[in-house]
C-alpha positions as CSV (number, residue, x, y, z in Angstrom):
1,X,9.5,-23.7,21.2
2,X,13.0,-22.8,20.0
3,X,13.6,-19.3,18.8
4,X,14.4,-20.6,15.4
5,X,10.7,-21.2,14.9
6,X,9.0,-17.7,16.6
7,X,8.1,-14.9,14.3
8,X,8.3,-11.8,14.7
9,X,11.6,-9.3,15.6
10,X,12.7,-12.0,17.8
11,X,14.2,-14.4,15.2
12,X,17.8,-14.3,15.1
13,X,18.6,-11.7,12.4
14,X,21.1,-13.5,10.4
15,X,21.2,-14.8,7.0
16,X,21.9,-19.0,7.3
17,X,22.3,-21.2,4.6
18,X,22.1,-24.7,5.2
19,X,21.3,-26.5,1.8
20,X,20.7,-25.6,-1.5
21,X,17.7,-22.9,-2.5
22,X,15.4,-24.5,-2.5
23,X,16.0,-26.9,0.1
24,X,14.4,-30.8,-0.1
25,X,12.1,-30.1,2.4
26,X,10.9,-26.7,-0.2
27,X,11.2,-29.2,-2.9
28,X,8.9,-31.8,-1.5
29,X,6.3,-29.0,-0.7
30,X,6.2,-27.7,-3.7
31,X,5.8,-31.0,-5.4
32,X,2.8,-31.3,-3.7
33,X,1.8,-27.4,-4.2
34,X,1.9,-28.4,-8.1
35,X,-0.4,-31.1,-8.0
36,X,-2.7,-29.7,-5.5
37,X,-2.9,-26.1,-5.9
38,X,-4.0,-24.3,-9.6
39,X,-1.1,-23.7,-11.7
40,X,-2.0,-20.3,-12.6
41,X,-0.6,-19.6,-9.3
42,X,2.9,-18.7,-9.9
43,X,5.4,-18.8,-7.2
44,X,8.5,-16.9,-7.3
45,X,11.0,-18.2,-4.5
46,X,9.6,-22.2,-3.6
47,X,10.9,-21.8,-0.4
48,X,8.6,-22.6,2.3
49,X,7.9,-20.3,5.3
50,X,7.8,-21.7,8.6
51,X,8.4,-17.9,10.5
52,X,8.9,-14.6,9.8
53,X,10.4,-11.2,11.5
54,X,12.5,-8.7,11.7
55,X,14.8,-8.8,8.9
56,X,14.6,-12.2,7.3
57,X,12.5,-15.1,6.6
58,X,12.8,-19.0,7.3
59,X,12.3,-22.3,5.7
60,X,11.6,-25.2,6.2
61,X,15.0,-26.6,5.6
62,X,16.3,-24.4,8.0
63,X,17.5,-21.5,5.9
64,X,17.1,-18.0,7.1
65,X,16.9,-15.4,4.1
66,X,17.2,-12.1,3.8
67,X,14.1,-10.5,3.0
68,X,14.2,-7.3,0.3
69,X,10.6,-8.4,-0.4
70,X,8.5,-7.7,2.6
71,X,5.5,-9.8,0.7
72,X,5.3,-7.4,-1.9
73,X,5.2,-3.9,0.4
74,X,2.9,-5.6,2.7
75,X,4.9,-6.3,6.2
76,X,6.3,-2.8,5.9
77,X,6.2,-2.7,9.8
78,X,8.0,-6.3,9.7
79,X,6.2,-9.9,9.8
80,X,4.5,-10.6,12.8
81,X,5.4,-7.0,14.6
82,X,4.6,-7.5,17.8
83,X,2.0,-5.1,18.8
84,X,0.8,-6.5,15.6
85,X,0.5,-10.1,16.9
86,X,-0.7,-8.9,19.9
87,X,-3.9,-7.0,18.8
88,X,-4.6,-9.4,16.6
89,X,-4.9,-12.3,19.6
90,X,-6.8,-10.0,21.6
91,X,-9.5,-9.6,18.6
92,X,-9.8,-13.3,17.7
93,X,-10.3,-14.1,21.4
94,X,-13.1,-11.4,21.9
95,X,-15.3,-12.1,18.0
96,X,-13.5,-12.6,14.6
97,X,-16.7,-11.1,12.3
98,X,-20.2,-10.0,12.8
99,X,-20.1,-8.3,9.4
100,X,-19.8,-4.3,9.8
101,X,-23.0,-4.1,7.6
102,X,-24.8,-5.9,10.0
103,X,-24.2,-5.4,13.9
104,X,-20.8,-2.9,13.8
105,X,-18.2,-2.3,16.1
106,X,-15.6,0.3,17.2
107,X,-12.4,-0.6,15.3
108,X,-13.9,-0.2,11.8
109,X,-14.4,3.3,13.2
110,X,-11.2,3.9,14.7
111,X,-9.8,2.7,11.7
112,X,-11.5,5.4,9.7
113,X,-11.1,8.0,12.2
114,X,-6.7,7.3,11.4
115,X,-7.4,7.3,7.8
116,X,-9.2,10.1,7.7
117,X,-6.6,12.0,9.9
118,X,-3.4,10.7,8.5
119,X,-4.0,11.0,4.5
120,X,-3.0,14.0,2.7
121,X,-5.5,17.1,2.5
122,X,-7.0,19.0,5.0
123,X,-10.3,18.6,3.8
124,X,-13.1,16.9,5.7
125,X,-13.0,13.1,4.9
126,X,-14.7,9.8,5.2
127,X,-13.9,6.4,4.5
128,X,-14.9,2.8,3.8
129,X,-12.9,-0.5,4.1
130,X,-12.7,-3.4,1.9
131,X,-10.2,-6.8,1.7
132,X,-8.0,-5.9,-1.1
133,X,-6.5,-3.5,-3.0
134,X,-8.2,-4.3,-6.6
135,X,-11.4,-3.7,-4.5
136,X,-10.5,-0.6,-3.3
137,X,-9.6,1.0,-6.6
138,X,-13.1,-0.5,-8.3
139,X,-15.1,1.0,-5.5
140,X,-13.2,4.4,-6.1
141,X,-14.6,4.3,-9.5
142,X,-18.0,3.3,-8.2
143,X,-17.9,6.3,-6.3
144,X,-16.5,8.6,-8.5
145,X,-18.9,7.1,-11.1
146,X,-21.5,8.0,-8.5
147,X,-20.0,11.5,-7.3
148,X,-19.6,13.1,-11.1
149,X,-22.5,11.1,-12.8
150,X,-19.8,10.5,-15.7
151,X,-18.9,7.0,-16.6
152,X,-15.4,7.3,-18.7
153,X,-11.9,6.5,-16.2
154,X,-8.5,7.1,-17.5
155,X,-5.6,5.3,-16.6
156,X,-2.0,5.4,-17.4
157,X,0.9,3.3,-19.4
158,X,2.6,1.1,-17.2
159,X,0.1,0.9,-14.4
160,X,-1.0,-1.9,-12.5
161,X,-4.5,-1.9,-10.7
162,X,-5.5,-5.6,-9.6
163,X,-6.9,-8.7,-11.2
164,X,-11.1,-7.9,-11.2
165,X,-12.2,-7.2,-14.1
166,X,-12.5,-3.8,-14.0
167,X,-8.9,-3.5,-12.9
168,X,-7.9,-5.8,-15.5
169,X,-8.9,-3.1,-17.9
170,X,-7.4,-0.8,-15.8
171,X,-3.9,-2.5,-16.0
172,X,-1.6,-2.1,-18.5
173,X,0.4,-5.5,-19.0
174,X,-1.1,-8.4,-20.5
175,X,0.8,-11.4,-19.4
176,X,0.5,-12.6,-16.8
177,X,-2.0,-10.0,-16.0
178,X,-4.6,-9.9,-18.5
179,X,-4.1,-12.0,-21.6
180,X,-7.1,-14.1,-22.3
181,X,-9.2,-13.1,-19.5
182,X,-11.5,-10.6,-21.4
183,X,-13.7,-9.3,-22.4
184,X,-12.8,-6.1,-20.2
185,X,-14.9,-3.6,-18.7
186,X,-15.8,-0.5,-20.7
187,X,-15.1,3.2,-20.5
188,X,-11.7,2.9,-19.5
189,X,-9.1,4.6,-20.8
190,X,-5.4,4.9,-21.2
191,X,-3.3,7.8,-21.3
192,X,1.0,8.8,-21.4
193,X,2.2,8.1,-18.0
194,X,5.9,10.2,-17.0
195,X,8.7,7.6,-17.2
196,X,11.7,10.1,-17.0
197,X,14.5,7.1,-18.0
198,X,12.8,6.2,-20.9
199,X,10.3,9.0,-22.3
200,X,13.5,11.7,-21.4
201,X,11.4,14.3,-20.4
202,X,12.3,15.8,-17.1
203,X,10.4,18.6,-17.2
204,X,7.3,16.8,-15.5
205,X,4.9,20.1,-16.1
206,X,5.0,19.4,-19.9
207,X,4.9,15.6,-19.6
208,X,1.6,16.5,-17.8
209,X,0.3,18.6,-21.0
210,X,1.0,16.0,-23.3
211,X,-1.1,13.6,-21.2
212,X,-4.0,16.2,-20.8
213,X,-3.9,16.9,-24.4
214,X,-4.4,13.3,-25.3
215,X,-7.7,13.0,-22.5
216,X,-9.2,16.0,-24.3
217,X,-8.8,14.7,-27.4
218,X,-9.5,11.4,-27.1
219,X,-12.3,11.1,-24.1
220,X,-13.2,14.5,-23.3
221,X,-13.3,16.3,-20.0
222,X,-17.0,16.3,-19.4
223,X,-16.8,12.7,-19.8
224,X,-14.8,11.9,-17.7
225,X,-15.0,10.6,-13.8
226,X,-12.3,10.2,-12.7
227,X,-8.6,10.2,-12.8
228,X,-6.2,7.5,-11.4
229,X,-2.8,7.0,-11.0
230,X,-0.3,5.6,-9.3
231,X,1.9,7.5,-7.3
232,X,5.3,5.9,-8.3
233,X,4.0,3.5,-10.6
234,X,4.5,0.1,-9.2
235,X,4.3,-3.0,-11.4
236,X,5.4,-1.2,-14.0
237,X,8.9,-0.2,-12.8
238,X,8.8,2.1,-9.4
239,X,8.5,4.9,-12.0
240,X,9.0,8.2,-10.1
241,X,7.1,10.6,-12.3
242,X,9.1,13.9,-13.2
243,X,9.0,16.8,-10.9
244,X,5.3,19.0,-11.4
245,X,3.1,15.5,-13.6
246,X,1.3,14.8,-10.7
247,X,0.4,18.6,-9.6
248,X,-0.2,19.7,-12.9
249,X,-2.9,16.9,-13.2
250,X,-4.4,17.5,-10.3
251,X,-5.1,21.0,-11.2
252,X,-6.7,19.6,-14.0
253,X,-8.7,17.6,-12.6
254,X,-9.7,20.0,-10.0
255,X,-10.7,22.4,-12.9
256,X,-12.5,19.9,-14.8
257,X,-14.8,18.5,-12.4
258,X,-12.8,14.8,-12.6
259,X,-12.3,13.3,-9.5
260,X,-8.1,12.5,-8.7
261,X,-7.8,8.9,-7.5
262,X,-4.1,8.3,-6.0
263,X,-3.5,4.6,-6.1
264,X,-1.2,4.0,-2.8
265,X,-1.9,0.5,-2.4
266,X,1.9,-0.2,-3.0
267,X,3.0,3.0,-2.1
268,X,1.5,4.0,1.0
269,X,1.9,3.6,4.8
270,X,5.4,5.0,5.1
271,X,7.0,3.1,2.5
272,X,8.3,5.8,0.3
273,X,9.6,8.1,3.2
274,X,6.5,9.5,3.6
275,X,3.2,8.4,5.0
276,X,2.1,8.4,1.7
277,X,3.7,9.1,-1.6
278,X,1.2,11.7,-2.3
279,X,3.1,14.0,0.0
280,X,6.3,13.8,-1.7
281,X,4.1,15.7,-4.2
282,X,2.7,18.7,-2.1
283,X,-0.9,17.9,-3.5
284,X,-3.9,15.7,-2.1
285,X,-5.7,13.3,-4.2
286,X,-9.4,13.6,-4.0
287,X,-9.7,9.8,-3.6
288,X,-6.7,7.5,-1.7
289,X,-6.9,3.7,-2.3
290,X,-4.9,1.4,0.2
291,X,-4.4,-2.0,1.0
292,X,-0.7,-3.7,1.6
293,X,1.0,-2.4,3.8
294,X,-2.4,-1.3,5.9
295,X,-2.7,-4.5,8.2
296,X,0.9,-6.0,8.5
297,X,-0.7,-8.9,6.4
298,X,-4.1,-9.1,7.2
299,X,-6.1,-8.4,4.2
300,X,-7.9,-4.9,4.6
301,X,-8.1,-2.2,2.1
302,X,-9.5,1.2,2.2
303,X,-11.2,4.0,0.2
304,X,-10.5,7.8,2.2
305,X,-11.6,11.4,0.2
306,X,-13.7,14.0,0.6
307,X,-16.7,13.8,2.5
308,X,-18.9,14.8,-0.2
309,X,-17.4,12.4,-2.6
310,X,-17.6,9.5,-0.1
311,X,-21.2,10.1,0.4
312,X,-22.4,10.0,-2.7
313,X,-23.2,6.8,-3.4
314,X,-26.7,5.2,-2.3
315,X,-26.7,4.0,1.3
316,X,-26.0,0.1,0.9
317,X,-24.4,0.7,-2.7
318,X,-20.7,0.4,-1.1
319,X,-19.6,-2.3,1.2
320,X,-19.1,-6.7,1.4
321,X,-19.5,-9.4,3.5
322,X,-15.3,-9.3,5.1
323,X,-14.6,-5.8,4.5
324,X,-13.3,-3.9,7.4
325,X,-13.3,-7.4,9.3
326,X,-12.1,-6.7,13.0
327,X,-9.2,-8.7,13.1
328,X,-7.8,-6.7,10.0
329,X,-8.9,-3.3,11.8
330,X,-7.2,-4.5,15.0
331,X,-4.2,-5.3,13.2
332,X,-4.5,-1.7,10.9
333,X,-4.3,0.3,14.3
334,X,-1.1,-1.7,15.2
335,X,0.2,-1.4,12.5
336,X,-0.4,3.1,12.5
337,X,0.8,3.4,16.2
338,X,4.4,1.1,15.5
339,X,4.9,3.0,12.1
340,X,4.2,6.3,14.6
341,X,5.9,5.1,17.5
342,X,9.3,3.7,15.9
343,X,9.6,6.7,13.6
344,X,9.2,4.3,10.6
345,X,9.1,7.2,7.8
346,X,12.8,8.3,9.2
347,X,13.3,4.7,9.0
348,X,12.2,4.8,5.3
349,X,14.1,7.3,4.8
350,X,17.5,6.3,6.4
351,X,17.0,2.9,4.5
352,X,16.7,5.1,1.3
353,X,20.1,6.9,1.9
354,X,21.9,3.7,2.6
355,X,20.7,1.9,-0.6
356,X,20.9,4.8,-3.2
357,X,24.5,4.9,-1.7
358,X,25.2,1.5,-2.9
359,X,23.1,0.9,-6.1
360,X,25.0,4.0,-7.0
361,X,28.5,2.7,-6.7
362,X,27.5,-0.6,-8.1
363,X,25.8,1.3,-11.3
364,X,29.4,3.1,-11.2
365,X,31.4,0.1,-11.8
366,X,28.2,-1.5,-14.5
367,X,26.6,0.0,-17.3
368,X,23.7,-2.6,-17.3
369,X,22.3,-0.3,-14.4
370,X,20.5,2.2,-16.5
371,X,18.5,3.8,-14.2
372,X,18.0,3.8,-10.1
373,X,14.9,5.3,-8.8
374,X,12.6,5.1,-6.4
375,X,11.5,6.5,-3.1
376,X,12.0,5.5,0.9
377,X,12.5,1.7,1.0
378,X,10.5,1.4,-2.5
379,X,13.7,1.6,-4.8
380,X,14.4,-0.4,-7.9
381,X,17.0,-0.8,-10.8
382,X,16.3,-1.2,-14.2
383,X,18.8,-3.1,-16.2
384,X,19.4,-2.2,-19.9
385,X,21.6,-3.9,-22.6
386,X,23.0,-0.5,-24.1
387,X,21.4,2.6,-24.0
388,X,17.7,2.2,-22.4
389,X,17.1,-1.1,-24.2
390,X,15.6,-3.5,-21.6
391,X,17.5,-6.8,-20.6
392,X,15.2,-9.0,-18.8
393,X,17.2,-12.2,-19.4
394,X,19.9,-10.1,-16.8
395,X,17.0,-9.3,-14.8
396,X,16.1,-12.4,-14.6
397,X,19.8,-14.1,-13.8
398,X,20.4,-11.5,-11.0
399,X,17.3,-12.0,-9.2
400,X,17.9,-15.8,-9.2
401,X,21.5,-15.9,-8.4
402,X,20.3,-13.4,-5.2
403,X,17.8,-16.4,-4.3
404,X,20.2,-18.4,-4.2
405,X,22.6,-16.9,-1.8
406,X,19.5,-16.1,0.3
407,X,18.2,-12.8,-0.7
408,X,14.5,-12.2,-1.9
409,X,14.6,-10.1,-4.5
410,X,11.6,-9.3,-7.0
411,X,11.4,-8.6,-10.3
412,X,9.0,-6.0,-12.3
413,X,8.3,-4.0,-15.1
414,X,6.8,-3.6,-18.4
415,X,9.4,-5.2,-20.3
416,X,10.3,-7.6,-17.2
417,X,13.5,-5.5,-16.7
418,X,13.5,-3.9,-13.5
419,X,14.6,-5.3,-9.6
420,X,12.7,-4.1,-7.3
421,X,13.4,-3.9,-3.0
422,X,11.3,-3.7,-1.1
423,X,12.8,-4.2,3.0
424,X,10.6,-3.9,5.8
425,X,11.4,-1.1,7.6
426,X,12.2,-3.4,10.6
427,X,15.4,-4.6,8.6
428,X,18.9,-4.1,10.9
429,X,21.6,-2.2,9.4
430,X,23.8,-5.1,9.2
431,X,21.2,-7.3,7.3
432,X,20.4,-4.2,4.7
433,X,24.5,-4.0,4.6
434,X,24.9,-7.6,3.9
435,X,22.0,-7.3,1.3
436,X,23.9,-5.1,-0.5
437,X,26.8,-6.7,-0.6
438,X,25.2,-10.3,-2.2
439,X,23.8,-7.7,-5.0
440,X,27.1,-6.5,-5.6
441,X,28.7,-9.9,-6.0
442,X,25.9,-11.1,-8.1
443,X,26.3,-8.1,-10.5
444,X,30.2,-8.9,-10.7
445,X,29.1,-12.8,-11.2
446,X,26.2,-12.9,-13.9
């Protein structure tokens, strides 16, 4: 098997064009994608994957792209990392699923064990596993539901929680999120979020006042179960909250009997710099909720908080057929020891130095860059028209042009405004370099 067709690190890490973006062989793919597959499936780049690794991805056609994607957050550790695909081979070969619920086995275990150990607070914790992370944050809810014996939830602007229903109602945007797919659960509510660019507070303290006000007004603190929050909110803009929000709330909610929920799905497993973007904020969440970046690609998620939280639900009231399958445990405990072994939250970090460098001269030189933000190798730009008014026509233009030079790029935001980049942390210097520079021509081109 040539090289050209192996995943994993062992690709050749180079950016090769060979025909137009999409290529014919994409083309004829996703011809047949559009009249076999539901159209409410959206696909942002048609290009169609034949490996993965490292630094870049490849088509189909040949083309090898650089990747500032990382399947939204998820191949942090890079796509098919090899301890990764190793563990994984070893599972399927031994059993692929007895259902934990059912006859268990050691790696859900192991995999609670690292969760419990690596998340923030150094409280006793427990945890419980799940396939996504839309299931995750529901069954945080359950369980706060279950721990406070409160129903109401409070949510902020701009965040994105999944596609159940309950996280529907949870989530802030309606297209393509929500519209038409109601009714929504009740006894949700939604509250200011801290969006420094455009609210202009910086003092993050008093944003966090303004937002408790309105909860205390509006749902009441012995009504309320729980909190729960994004830590840089994701789909709505990699909005790093101003400096104190998050502690302020927590102390809130620590006074008040409401249980904190951090939402890391996007955010965690050394993507922001830090094992999780809690950190950044010197506080621990009761509850954590994570998925992504978890299992390298394998879909697991997780709920980890404090023991006595965890155990108050019911003893068969949390759990599920897949969750905590053993070839997505396997593949978690891969993924923990390379992000621990490769020093992949200096990696985060270092990627974070080098982009903020760049985005910063480019913003220099262009006034559509209104804000930069972001933390680790979860940065973004949001592009404006004048002032802070969103332009997500521009938005749209550069991310396109940057397919089409062979650089995934993805868009998001409330007002569809904002690029977000994403790398894997197994990204080369000269392929995070030559990243950079297609962004910068496309910003002098469009």
């Amino acid at each position: 098997m040539s090289t050209s067709h192996v995943g994993g690190p062992q690709l050749p890490q180079e950016r090769r064009i060979v025909t137009a973006i999409p290529g014919p062989e994409s083309q004829a793919l996703h011809a047949r994608k559009t009249a076999s597959v539901a159209s409410g499936v959206g696909t942002t780049l048609p290009v169609y994957v034949t490996a993965a690794g490292g630094g870049v991805v490849v088509d189909v056609d040949g083309n090898s792209l650089i990747d500032f994607g990382s399947g939204i957050a998820v191949t942090t550790v890079g796509n098919s990392a090899p301890r990764v695909a190793a563990a994984v081979a070893e599972q399927v070969a031994a059993f692929t699923h007895t259902c934990f619920m059912i006859t268990p086995y050691d790696g859900y275990v192991r995999v609670a064990e690292a969760l419990n150990r690596l998340t923030p607070g150094d409280f006793e914790k427990k945890s419980v596993l799940f396939n996504s992370g839309a299931e995750a944050v529901e069954n945080a809810v359950k369980i706060a539901r279950q721990f406070t014996k409160r129903q109401a939830v409070v949510v902020v602007d701009h965040a994105y929680h999944g596609r159940t229903n309950l996280t529907m109602a949870m989530t802030a945007k309606s297209m393509p999120y929500k519209s038409g797919f109601g009714p929504f659960a009740g006894e949700v509510y939604r509250a200011s979020a801290s969006y420094p660019f455009r609210d202009g507070e910086t003092d993050g303290v008093a944003a966090a006042k303004r937002t408790i006000d309105e909860i205390e007004k509006q749902v009441g603190a012995d009504n309320l179960a729980a909190f729960v929050i994004e830590p840089i909110l994701g789909e709505g803009g990699f909005v790093v909250p101003a400096p104190g929000f998050l502690p302020t709330l927590v102390e809130w909610c620590n006074a008040n009997g409401v249980v904190f929920v951090a939402d890391e799905v996007q955010s965690g497993f050394a993507r922001t710099g830090a094992m999780f973007a809690m950190e950044h904020e010197g506080v621990a969440p009761d509850l954590i909720t994570t998925a992504k970046g978890i299992a390298g690609g394998l879909p697991l998620s997780a709920v980890t908080g404090r023991a006595e939280i965890m155990d108050a639900p019911h003893v068969g009231g949390l759990g599920g057929t897949y969750g905590g399958n053993p070839i997505a445990c396997a593949a978690a405990l891969a993924v923990i020891e390379t992000i621990e072994a490769d020093g992949l939250v200096e990696r985060a970090q270092a990627i974070e130095r080098t982009m903020v460098e760049r985005l910063t001269a480019i913003q220099a030189k262009d006034p559509r860059i209104g804000d930069i933000r972001g933390r680790g190798a979860m940065l973004a730009v949001e592009l404006v028209t004048e002032g802070t008014t969103p332009d997500p026509d521009l938005t749209k233009a550069v991310a396109t042009a940057a397919h089409q030079q062979g650089l995934i790029v993805l868009t998001c935001g409330t007002y569809g405004n904002v690029l977000r980049f994403l790398p894997p942390l197994s990204m080369p210097d000269h392929l995070l370099a030559e990243g950079l520079d297609i962004l910068e021509s496309v910003f002098a081109s469009v």
